[in-house]
Backbone bond lengths (Angstrom), bond angles and torsions (degrees), N, CA, C in turn:
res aa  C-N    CA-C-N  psi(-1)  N-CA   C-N-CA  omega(-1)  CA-C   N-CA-C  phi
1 X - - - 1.454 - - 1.522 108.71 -
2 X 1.345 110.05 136.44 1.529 110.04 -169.52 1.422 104.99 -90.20
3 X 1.595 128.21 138.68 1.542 92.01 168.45 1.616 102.38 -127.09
4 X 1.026 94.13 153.58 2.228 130.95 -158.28 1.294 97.61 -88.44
5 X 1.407 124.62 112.60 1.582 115.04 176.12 1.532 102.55 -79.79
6 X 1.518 116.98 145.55 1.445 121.66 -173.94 1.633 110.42 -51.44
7 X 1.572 107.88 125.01 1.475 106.48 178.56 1.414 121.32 -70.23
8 X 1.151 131.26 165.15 1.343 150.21 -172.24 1.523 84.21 -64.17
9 X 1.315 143.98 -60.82 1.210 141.78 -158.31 1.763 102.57 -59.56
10 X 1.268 105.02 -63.39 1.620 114.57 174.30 1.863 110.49 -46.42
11 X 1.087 109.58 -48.56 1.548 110.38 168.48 1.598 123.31 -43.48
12 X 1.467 87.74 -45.51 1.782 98.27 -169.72 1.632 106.98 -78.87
13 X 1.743 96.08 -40.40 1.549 82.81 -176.56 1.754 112.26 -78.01
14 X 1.345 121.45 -0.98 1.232 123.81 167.94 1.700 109.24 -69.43
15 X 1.558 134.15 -58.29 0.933 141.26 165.59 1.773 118.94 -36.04
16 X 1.432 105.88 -51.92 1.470 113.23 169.09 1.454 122.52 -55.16
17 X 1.308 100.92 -26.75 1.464 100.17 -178.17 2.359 109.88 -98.25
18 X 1.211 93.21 -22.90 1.686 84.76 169.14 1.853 92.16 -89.15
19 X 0.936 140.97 -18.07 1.682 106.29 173.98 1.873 114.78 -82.31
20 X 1.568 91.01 -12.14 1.719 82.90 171.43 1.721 106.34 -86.48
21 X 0.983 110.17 4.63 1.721 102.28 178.51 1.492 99.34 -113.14
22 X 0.663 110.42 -44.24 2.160 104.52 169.62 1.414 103.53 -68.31
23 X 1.005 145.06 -23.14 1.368 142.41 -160.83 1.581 92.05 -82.41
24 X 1.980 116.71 -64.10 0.976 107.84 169.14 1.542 127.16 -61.80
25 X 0.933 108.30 -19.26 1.863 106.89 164.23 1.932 116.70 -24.49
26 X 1.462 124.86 122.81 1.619 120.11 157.37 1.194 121.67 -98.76
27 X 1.402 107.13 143.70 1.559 93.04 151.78 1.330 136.37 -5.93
28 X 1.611 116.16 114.85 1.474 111.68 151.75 1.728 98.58 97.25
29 X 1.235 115.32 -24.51 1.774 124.18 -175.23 1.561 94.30 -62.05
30 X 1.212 97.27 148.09 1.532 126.62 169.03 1.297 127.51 -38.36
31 X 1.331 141.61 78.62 1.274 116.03 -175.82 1.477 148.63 -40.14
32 X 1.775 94.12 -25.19 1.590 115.08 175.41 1.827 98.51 -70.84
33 X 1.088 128.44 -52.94 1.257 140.73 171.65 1.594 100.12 -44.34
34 X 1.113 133.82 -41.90 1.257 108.38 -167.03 1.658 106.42 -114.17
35 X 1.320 113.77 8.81 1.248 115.97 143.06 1.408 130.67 -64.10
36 X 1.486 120.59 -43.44 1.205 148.87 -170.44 2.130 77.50 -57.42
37 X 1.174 95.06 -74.83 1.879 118.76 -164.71 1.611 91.50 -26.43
38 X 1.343 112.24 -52.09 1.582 138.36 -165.77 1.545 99.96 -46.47
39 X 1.191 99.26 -58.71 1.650 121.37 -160.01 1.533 104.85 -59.22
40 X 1.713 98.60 -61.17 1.083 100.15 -172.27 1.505 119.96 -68.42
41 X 1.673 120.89 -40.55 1.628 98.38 169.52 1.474 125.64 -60.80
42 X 1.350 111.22 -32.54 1.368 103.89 159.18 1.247 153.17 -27.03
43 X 1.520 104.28 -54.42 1.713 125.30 150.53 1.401 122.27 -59.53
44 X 1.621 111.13 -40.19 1.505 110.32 178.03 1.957 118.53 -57.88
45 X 1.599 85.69 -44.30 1.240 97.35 168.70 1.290 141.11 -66.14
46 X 1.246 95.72 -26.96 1.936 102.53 168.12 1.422 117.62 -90.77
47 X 1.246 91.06 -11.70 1.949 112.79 167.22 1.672 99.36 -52.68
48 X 1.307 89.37 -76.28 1.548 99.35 -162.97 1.069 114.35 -66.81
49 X 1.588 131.25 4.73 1.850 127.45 -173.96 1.173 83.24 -110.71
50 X 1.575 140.79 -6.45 1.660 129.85 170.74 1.222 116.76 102.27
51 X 1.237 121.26 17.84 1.722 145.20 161.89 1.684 95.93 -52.12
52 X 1.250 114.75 94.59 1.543 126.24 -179.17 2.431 99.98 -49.19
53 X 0.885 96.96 137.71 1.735 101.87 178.55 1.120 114.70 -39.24
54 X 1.449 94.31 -63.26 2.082 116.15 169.91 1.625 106.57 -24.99
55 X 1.556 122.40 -45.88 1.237 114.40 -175.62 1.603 115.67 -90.39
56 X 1.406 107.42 -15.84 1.564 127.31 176.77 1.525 108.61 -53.10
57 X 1.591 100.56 -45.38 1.923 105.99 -152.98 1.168 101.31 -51.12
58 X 1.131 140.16 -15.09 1.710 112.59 -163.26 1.769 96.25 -92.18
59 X 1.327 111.56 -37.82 1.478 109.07 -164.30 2.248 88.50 -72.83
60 X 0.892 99.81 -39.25 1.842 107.95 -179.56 1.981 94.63 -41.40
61 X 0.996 89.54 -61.20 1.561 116.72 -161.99 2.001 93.51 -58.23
62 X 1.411 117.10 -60.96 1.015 126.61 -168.37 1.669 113.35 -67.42
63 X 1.634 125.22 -16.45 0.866 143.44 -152.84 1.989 90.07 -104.03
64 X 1.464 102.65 -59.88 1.562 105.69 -179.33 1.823 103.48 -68.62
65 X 1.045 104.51 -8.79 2.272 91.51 172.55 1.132 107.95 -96.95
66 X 1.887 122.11 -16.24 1.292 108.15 155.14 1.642 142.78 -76.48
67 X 1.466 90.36 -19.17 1.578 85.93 175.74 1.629 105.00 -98.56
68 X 1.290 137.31 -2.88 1.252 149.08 153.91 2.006 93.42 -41.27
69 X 1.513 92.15 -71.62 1.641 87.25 -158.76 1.552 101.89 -76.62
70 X 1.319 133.16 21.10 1.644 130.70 156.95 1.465 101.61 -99.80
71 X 1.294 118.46 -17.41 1.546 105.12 178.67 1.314 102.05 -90.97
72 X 1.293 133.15 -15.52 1.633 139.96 173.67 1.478 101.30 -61.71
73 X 1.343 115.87 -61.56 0.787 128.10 -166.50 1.770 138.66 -75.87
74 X 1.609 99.48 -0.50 1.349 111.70 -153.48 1.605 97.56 -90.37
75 X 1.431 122.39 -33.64 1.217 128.30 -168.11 1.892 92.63 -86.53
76 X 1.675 132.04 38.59 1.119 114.71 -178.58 1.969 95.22 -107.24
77 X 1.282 109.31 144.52 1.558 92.67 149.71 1.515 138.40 -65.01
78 X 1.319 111.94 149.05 1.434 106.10 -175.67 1.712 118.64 -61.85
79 X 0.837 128.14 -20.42 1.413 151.70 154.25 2.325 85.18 -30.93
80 X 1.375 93.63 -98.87 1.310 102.12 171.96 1.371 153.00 -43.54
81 X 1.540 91.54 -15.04 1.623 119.86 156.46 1.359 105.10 -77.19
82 X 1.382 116.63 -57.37 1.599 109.56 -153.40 1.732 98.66 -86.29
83 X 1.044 122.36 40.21 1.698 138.21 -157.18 2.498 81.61 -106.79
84 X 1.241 64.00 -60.84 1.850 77.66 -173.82 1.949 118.16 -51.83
85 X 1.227 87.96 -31.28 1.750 78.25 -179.82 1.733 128.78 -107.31
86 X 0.576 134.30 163.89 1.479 132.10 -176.35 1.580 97.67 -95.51
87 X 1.766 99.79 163.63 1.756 122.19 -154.77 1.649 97.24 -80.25
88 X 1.469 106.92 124.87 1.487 110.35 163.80 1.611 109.55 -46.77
89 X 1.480 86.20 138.17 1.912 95.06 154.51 1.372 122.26 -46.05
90 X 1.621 123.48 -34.03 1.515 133.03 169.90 1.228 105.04 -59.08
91 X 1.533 125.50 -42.11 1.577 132.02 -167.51 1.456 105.32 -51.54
92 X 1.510 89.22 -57.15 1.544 102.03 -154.75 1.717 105.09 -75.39
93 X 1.269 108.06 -31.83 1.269 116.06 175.16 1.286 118.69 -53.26
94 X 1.612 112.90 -35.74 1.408 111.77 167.51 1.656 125.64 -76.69
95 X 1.577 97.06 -38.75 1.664 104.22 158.80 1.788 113.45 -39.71
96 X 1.354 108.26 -35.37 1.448 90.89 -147.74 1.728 85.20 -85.67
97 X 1.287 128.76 -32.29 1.624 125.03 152.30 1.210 116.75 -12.41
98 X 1.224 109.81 -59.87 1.692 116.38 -137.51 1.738 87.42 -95.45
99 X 1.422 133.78 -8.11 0.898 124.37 -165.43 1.794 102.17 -119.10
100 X 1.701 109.41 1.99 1.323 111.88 159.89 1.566 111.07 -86.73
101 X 1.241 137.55 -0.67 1.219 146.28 -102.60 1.765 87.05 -154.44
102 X 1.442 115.02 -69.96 1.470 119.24 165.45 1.517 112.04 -47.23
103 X 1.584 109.36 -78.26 1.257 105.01 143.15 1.799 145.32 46.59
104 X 1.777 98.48 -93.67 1.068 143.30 163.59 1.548 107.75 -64.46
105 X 1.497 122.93 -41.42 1.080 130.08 -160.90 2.034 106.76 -109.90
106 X 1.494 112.87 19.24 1.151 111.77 160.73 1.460 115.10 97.18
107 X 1.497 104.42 4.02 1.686 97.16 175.43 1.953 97.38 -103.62
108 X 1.140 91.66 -178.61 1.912 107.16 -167.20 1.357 81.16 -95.79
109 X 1.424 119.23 167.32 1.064 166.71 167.50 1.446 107.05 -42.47
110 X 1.675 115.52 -52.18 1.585 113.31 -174.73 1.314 100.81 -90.22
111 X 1.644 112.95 -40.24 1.439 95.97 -167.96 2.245 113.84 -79.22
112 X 1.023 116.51 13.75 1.145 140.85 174.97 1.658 104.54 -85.59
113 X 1.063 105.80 -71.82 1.512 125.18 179.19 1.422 95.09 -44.84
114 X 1.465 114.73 -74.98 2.247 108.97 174.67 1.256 124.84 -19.71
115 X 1.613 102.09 -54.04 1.212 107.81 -156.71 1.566 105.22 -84.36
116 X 1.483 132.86 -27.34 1.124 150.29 -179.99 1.714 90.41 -63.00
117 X 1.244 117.35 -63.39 1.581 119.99 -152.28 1.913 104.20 -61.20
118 X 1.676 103.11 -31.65 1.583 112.57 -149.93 1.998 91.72 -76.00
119 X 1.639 136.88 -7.31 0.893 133.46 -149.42 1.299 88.49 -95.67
120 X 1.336 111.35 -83.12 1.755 118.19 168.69 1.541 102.68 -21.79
121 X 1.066 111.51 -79.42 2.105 108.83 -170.16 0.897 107.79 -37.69
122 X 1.496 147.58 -19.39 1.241 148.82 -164.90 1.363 95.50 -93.87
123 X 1.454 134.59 -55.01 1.013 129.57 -146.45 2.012 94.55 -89.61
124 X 1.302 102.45 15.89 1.611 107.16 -176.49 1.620 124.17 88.36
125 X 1.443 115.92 -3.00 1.567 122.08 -166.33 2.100 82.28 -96.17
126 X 1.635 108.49 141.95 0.633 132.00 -175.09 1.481 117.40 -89.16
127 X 1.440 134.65 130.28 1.969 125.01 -155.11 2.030 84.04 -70.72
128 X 1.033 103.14 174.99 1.528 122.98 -166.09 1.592 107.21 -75.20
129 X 1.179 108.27 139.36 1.245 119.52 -154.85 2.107 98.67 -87.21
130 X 1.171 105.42 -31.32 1.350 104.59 179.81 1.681 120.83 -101.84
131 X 1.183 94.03 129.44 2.078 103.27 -171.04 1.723 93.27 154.67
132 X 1.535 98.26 146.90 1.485 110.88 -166.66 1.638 97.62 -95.87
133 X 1.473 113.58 27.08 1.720 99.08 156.96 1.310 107.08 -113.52
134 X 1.625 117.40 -179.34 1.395 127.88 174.30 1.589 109.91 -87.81
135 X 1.430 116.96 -41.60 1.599 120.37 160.60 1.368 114.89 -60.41
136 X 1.382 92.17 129.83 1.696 115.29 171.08 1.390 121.07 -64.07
137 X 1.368 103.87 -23.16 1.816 98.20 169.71 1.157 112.67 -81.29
138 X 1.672 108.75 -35.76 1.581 93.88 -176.03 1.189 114.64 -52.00
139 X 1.893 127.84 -58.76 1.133 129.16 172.08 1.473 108.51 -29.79
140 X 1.268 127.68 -56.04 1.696 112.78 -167.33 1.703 115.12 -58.68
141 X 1.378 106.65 -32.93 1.539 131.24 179.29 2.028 94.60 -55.79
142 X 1.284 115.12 -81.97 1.311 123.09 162.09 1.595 125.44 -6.55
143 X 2.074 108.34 -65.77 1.054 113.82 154.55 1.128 148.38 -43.20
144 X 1.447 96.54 -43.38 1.658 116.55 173.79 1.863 109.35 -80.18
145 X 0.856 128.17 5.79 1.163 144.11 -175.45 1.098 125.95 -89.52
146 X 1.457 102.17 -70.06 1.431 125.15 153.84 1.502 133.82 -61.84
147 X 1.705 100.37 -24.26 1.743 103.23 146.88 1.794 131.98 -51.44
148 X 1.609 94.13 -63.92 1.585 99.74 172.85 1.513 122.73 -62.23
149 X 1.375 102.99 -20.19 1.795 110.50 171.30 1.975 99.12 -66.90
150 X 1.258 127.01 -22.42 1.215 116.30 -168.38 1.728 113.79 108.48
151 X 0.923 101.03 -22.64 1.980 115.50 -160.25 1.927 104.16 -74.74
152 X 1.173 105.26 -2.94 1.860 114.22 173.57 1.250 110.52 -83.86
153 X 0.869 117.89 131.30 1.898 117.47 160.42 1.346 140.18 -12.72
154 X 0.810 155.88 86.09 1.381 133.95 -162.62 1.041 135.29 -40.88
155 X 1.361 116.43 -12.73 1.516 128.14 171.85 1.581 93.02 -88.70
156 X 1.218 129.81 -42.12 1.705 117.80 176.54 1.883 109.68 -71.40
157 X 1.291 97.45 -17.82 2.053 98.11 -179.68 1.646 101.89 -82.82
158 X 1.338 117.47 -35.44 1.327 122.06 179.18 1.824 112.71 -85.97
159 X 1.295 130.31 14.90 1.555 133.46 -173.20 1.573 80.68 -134.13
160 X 1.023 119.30 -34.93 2.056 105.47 174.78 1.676 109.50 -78.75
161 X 1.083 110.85 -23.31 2.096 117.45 -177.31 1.936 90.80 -99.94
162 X 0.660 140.57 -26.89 1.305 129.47 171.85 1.555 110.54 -86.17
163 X 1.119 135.01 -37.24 1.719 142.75 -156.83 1.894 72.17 -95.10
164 X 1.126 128.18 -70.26 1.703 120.64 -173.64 1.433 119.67 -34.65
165 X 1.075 111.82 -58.21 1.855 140.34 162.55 1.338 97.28 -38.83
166 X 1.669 136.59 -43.92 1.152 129.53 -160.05 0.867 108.91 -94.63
167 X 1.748 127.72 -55.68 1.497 125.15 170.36 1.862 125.18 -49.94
168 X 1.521 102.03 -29.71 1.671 119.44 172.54 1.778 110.58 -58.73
169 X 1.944 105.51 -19.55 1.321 117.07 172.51 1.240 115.77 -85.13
170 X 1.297 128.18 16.30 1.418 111.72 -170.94 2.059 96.92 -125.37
171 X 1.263 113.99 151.60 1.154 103.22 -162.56 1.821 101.57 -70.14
172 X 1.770 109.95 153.38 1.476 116.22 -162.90 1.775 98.93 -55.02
173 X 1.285 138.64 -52.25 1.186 130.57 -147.16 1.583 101.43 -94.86
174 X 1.686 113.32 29.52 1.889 104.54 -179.62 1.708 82.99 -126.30
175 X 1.303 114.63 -30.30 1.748 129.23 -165.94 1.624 90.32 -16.41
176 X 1.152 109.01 -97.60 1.522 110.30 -174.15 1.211 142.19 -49.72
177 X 1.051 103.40 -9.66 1.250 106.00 177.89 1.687 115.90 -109.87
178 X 0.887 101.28 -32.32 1.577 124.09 165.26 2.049 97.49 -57.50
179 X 1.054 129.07 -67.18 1.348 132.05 -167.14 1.242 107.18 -70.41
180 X 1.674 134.67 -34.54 1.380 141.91 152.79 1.083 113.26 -57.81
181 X 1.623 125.34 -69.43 1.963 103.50 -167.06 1.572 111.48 -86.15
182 X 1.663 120.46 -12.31 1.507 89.62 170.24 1.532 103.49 -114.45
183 X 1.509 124.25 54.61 1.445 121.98 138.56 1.628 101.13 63.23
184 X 1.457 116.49 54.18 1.586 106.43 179.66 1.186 114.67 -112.94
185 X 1.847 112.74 22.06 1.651 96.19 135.10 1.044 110.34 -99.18
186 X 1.237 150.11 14.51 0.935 125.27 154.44 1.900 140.43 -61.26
187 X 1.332 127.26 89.74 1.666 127.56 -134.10 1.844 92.00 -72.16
188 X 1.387 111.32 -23.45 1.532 103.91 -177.94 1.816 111.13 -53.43
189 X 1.412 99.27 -31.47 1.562 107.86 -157.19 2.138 90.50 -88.10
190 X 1.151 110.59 11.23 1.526 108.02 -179.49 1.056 112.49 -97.39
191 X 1.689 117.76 119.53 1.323 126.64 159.04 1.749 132.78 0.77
192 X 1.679 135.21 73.96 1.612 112.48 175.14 1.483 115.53 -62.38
């Protein structure tokens, strides 16, 4: 049996077919879900350029263990979903707010950083996976560090000057307590 390295044609029409499934992709959709989407035009598409099945099965195969593990997964709480991924740059960007904010309001630096880190963990999001300590605050401390140094994203420098701007909106003697018991980094719980 001879074997045919995949042609440039089969490539392209593979490519053509994941930008029509990301293209239709929205806001906020699932990424596992739109992998699945991925998979499957993919196969359809190499279907139809004459990609014999025999060479299909693995992506066939790889396509049915993904929606297997979204149907595993669908009956989980979000609590238990969001267990799996590590804290947006927005997250932390707002953490590192809320912990200029304590701060301001007479706690130190570490014990700020604790209390900032223990809100998120609660809600199941895991402290940030990158920083050269074993404590999770330090890492957030680190993060926030390297924010005010400039070295964050601009979309994470602009969610720390906007979330600052916001808490600076709330009158001085509710600040903390207001940003602690109703959870306003949390961005799900923010006004569309």
């Amino acid at each position: 049996m001879e074997t045919i390295s995949p042609s440039v044609d089969r490539i392209g029409a593979a490519l053509r077919a994941l930008r029509r499934a990301h293209e239709s992709d929205q806001p906020g959709n699932d990424p596992v879900a739109l992998g699945a989407k991925c998979l499957h035009a993919v196969v359809a598409q190499l279907g139809e350029e004459g990609v014999p099945q025999e060479d299909l099965q693995p992506l066939s195969d790889l396509e049915a263990r993904v929606r297997q593990f979204m149907a595993q997964t669908k009956g989980q709480g979000a609590a238990n979903r969001r267990k799996q991924l590590p804290p947006s740059d927005l997250l932390l960007a707002r953490g590192a707010a809320v912990i200029d904010l304590l701060i301001k309001a007479g706690a130190d630096e570490s014990e700020a950083a604790q209390t900032v880190i223990r809100r998120p963990m609660a809600a199941g999001i895991p402290p940030p996976k990158q920083g050269g300590d074993a404590r999770g605050w330090r890492r957030l401390l680190e993060r926030r560090t390297s924010l005010l140094q400039g070295l964050g994203s601009s979309e994470a420098q602009r969610e720390y000057q906007d979330f600052a701007r916001e808490i600076d909106a709330i009158p001085a003697d509710e600040r903390v307590r207001k940003v602690l018991d109703e959870q306003l980094w949390d961005r799900r719980r923010k006004p569309r």
